[in-house]
BAMARSE-371140 format. One record per residue (C-alpha): residue number from 1; residue in one letter; z, y negated, x negated. Coordinates in steps of 0.25 Angstrom, whole numbers, plus 5000, padded with zeros to 4 digits. Example, Ala and Ser with C-alpha at 12.3 -4.5 7.8 and 13.67 -1.06 7.14 Angstrom:
! BAMARSE-371140
 num residu   up north east
   1      A 5031  5018 4951
   2      S 5029  5004 4945
//
This chain:
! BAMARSE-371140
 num residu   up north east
   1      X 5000  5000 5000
   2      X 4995  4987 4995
   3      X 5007  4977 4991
   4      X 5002  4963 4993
   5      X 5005  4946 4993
   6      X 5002  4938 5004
   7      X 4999  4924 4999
   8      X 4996  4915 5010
   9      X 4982  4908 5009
  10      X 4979  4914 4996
  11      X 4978  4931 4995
  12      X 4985  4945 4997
  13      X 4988  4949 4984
  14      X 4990  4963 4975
  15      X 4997  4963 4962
  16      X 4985  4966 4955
  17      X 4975  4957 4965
  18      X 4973  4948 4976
  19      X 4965  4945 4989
  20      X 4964  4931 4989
  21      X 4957  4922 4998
  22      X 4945  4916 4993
  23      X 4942  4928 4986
  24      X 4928  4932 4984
  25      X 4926  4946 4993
  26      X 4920  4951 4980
  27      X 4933  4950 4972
  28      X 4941  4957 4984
  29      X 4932  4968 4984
  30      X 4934  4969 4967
  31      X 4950  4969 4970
  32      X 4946  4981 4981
  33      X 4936  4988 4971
  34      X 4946  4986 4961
  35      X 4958  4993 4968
  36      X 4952  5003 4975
  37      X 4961  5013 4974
  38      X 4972  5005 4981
  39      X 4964  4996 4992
  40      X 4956  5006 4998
  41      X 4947  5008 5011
  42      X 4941  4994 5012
  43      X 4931  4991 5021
  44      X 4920  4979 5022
  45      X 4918  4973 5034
  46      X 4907  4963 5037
  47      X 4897  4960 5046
  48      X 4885  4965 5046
  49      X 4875  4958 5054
  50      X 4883  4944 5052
  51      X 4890  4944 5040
  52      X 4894  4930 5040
  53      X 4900  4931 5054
  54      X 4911  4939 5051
  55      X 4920  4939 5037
  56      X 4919  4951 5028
  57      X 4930  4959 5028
  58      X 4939  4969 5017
  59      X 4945  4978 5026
  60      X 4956  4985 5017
  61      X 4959  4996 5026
  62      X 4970  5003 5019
  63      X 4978  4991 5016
  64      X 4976  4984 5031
  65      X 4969  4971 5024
  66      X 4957  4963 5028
  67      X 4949  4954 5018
  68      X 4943  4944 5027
  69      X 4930  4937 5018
  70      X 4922  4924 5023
  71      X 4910  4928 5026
  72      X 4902  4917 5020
  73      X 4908  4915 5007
  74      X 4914  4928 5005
  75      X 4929  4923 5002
  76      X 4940  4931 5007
  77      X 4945  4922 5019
  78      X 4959  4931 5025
  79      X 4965  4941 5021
  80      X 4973  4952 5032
  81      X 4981  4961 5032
  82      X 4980  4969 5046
  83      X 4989  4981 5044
  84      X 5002  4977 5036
  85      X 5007  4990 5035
  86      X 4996  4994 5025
  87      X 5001  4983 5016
  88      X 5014  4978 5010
  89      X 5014  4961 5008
  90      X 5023  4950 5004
  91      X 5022  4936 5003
  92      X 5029  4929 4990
  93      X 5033  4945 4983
  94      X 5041  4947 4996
  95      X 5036  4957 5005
  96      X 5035  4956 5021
  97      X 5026  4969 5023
  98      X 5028  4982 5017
  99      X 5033  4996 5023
 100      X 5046  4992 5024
 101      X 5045  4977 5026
 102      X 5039  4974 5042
 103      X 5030  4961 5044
 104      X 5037  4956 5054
 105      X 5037  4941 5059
 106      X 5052  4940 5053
 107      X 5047  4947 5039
 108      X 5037  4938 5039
 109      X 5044  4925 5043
 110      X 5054  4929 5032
 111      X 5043  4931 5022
 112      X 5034  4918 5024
 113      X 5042  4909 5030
 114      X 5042  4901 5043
 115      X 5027  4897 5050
 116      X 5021  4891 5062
 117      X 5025  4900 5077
 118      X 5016  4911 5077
 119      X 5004  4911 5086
 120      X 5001  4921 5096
 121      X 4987  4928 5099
 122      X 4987  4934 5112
 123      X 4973  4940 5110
 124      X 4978  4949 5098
 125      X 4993  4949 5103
 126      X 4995  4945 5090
 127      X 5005  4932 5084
 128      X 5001  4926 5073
 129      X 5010  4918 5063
 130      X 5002  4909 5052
 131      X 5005  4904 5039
 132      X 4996  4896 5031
 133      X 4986  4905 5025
 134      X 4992  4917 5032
 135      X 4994  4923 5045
 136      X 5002  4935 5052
 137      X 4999  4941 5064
 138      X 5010  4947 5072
 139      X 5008  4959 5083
 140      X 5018  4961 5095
 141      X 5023  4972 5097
 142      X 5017  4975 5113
 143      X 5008  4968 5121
 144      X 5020  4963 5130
 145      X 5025  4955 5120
 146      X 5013  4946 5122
 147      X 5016  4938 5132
 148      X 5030  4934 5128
 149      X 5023  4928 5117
 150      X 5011  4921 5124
 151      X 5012  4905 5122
 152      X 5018  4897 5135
 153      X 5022  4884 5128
 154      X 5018  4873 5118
 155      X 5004  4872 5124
 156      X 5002  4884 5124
 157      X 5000  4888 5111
 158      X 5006  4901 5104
 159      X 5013  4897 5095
 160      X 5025  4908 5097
 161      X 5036  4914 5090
 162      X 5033  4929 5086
 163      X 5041  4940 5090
 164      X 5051  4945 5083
 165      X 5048  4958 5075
 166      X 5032  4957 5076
 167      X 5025  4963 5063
 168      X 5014  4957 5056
 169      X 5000  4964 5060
 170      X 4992  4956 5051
 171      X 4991  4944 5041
 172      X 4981  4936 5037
 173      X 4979  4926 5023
 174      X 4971  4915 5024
 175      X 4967  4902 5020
 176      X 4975  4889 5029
 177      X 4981  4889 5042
 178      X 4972  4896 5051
 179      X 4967  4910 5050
 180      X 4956  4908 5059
 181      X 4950  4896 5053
 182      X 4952  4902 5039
 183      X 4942  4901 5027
 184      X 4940  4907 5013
 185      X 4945  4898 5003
 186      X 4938  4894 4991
 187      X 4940  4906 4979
 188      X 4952  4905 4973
 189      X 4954  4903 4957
 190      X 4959  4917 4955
 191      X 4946  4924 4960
 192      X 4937  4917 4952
 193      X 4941  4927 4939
 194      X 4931  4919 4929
 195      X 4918  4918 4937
 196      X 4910  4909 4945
 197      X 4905  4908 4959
 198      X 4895  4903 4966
 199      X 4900  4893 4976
 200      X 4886  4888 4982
 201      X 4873  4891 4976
 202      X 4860  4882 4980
 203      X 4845  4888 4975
 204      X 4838  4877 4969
 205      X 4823  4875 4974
 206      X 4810  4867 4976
 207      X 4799  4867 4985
 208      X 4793  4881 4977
 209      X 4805  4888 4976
 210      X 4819  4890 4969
 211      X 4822  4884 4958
 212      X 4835  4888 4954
 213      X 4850  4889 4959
 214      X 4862  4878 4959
 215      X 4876  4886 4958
 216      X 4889  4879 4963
 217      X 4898  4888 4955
 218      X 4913  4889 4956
 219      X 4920  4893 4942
 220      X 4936  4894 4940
 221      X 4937  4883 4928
 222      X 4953  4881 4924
 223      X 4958  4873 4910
 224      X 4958  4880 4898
 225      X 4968  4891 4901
 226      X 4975  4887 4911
 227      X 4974  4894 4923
 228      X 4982  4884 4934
 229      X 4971  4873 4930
 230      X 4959  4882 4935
 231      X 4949  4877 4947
 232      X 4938  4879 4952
 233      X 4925  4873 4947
 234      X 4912  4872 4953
 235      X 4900  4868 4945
 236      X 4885  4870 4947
 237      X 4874  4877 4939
 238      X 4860  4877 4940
 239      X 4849  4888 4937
 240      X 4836  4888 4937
 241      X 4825  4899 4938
 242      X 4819  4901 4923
 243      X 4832  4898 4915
 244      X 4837  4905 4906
 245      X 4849  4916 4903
 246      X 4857  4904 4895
 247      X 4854  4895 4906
 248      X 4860  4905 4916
 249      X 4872  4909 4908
 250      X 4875  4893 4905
 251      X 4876  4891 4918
 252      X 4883  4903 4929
 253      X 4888  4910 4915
 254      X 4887  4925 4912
 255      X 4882  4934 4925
 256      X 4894  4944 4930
 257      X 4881  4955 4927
 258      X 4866  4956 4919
 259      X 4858  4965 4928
 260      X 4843  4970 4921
 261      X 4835  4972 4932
 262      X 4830  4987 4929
 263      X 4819  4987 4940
 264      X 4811  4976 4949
 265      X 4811  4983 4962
 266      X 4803  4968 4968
 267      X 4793  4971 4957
 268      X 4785  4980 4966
 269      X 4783  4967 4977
 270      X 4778  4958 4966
 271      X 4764  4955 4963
 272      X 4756  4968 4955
 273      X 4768  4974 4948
 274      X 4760  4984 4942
 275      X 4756  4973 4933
 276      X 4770  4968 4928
 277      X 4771  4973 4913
 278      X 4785  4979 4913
 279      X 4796  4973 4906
 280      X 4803  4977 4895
 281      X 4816  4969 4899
 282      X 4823  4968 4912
 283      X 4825  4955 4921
 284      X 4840  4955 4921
 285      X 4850  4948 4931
 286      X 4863  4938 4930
 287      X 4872  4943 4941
 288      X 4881  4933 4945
 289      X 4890  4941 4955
 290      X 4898  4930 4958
 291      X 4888  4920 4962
 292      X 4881  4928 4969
 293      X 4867  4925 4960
 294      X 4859  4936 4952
 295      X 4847  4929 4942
 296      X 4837  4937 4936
 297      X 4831  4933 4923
 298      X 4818  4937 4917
 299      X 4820  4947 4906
 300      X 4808  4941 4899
 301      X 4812  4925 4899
 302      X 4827  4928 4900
 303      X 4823  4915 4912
 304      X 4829  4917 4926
 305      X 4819  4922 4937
 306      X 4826  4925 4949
 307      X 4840  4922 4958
 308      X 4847  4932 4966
 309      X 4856  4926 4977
 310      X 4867  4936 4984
 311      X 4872  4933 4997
 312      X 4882  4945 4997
 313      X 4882  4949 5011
 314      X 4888  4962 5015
 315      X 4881  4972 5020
 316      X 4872  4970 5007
 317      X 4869  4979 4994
 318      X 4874  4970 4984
 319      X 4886  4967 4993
 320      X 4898  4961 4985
 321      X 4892  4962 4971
 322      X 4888  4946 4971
 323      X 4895  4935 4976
 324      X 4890  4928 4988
 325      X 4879  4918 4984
 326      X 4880  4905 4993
 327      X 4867  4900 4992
 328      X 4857  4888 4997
 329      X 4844  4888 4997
 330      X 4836  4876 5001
 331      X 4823  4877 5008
 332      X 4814  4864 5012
 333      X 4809  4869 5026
 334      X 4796  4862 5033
 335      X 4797  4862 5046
 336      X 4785  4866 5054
 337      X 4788  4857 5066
 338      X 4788  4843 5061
 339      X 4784  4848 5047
 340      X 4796  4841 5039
 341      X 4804  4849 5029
 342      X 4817  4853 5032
 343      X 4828  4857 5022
 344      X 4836  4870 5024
 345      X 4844  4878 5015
 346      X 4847  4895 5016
 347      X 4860  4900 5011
 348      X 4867  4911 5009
 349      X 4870  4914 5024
 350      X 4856  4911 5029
 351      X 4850  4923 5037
 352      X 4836  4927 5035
 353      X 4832  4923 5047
 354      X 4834  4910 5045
 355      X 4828  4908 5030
 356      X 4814  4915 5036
 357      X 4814  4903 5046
 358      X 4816  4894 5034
 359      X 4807  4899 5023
 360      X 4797  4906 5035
 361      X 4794  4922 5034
 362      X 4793  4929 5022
 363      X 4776  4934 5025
 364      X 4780  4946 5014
 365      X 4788  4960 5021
 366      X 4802  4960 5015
 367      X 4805  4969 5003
 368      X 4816  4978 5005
 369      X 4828  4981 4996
 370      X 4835  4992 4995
 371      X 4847  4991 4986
 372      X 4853  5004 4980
 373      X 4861  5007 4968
 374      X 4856  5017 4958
 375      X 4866  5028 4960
 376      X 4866  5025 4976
 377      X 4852  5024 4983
 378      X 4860  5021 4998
 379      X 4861  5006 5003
 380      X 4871  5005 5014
 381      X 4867  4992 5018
 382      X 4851  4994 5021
 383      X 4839  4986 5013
 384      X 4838  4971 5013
 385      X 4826  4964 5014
 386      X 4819  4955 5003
 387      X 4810  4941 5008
 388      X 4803  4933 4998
 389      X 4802  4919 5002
 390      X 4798  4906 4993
 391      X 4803  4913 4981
 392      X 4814  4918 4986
 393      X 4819  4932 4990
 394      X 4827  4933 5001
 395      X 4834  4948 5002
 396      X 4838  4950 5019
 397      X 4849  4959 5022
 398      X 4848  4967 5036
 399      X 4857  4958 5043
 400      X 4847  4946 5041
 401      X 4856  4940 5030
 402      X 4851  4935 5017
 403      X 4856  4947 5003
 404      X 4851  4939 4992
 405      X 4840  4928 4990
 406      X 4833  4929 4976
 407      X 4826  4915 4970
 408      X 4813  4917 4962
 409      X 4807  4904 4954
 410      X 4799  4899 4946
 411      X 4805  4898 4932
 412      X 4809  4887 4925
 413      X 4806  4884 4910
 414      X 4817  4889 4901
 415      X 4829  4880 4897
 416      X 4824  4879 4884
 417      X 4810  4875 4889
 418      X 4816  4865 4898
 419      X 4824  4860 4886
 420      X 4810  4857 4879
 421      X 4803  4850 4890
 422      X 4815  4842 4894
 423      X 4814  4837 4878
 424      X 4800  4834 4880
//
């Protein structure tokens, strides 16, 4: 049985880790990943058909906790504990919930103190009693204790005493006063652990096509050794389609991986490929996990060729390897009833639907991907679709939602070259 602290509006916490709001879910799944052989039995909940409509969910079904992530940016927003008698907790090294040790509303008024009256639900004949950033939810005992406790006085609001010797049935942790209007807070310091993120990234273009992409990234930066000085810092970098491996490096830093691309499975769909001479070197790719941005670069020129931008929906092969990549993609529509240009921008949360109303039809059939590990040739989640549009390709999952979009462009003289024509 797990032994945790409950820290109002910041996490539940192990000796050895924590869930703390604001955390990435990857980073929750690692801690999962990484004790295994103690949490065990976790399911994934999402939705399917909308995934942005509902939060994703870590369901730890043997330890009677919920992992409620926004769905949007992918933060862990609350944090429940649904069956306390799979889990021992205290507040402040003291405990209130163990084997021994009831939650009931006087254990819990002795452990955090006094509060607001609680408020009574009748729907879930349920009474709630909130603290700032946490909430406990109190069950009575039959349903003919309901009405005793129904609101008859101060406007008619229920704000009640609750009855003596009722148990908690479930608590909640959470950021502010109000569970229901809740949001995920910003990342804290502590799940930065040395890299950078991707706060928004814009794709740079012009009337042919991308041109590059601007990063807004977030870094943890503290003084020279000390930790309590640390914040976080935002900074924005710039790359461009033909720089170079220096240029790249100079501005993200090192990739989390270099992946050498063994085969081109889109080589087949470009034109006469019985005519490309082989090469001797591999094109190879920077993955940035935690931006959620893959580049390729040419094994020839060493010059980057391509962008890979990873939505990280669920329900998708590559779900949970990158980061979710918040991404804007500006488009200069003309319309055709007044014939004046319009601007528009696609984003991450854009539908396919919507971008062919946008950029029109693709007049090509889709390519279809099937993604498959070497050792496992079975894909759960079905193929997803590939559209090429204004060097762009757009790879649609069954749901109607946008998996990845890869850039192509046009390169741009080396750094060097621009050097010399700029002294010129």
């Amino acid at each position: 049985m797990l032994d945790l602290e409950v820290v109002p509006e910041r996490s539940l916490g192990h000796e050895q880790w924590e869930f703390a709001l604001g955390m990435p879910l990857a980073q929750a799944i690692s801690i999962l990943q990484k004790h295994c052989r103690i949490i065990k039995n976790v399911q994934v909940l999402y939705s399917e058909q909308m995934p942005l409509s509902h939060d994703l969910i870590l369901n730890l079904t043997q330890d009677g906790m919920k992992l409620l992530f926004d769905a949007c940016n992918q933060r862990l927003k609350v944090i429940e504990v649904y069956d306390l008698s799979k889990v021992k907790l205290k507040y402040c090294g003291v405990h209130f919930n163990t084997q021994a040790i009831a939650p009931t509303i006087e254990q819990i008024d002795q452990s955090f103190g006094a509060t607001h009256p609680g408020v009574y639900n009748a729907a879930e004949q349920l009474f709630h009693l909130n603290f700032r950033g946490l909430s406990f939810s109190f069950q009575l005992d039959s349903w003919n204790e309901a009405p005793k406790y129904e609101p008859n006085f101060a406007h008619g609001l229920a704000s009640l005493q609750i009855p003596h010797g009722a148990t908690v049935k479930r608590m909640y942790i959470y950021t502010g006063n109000n569970l229901q209007d809740t949001k995920a807070p910003v990342m804290p310091l502590a799940c930065f652990l040395g890299n950078v993120y991707a706060e928004c990234v814009d794709v740079l273009k012009n009337g042919a096509g991308p041109l590059g992409l601007r990063l807004r990234i977030l870094t943890a930066g503290c003084g020279p050794g000390v930790m309590a000085d640390a914040k976080v810092r935002a900074v924005e970098r710039n790359i461009y389609f033909g720089d170079s491996c220096q240029d790249v490096l100079s501005a993200l830093g090192s990739p989390h991986k270099v992946f050498y691309k063994s085969e081109d499975k889109m080589k087949i769909h470009s034109p006469s490929p019985h005519k490309q001479v082989p090469s001797k070197c591999n094109d190879y790719f920077f993955n940035y996990f935690t931006l959620g941005v893959d580049i390729l670069f040419d094994s020839t020129t060493h010059l980057v060729k391509k962008f890979v931008l990873h939505t990280n929906f669920p329900g998708h092969y590559n779900f949970n390897i990158y980061h979710r990549c918040d991404f804007k993609i500006p488009l200069v529509i003309k319309k055709a009833a007044d014939a004046q240009w319009e601007d528009c921008i696609l984003t991450t949360y854009s539908k396919w639907d919507q971008i062919q109303e946008l950029l029109g039809h693709p007049m090509e059939k889709p390519v279809v991907l099937h993604r498959s590990s070497s050792a496992n040739n079975t894909n759960p989640f079905g193929s997803t679709f590939c559209f090429g549009l204004q060097r762009m390709i757009f790879e649609v999952m069954q749901n109607n939602h946008i998996a990845s979009v890869t850039l192509y462009g046009a390169p741009r003289p080396s750094s060097r070259v621009r050097a010399e024509a700029s002294a010129h």
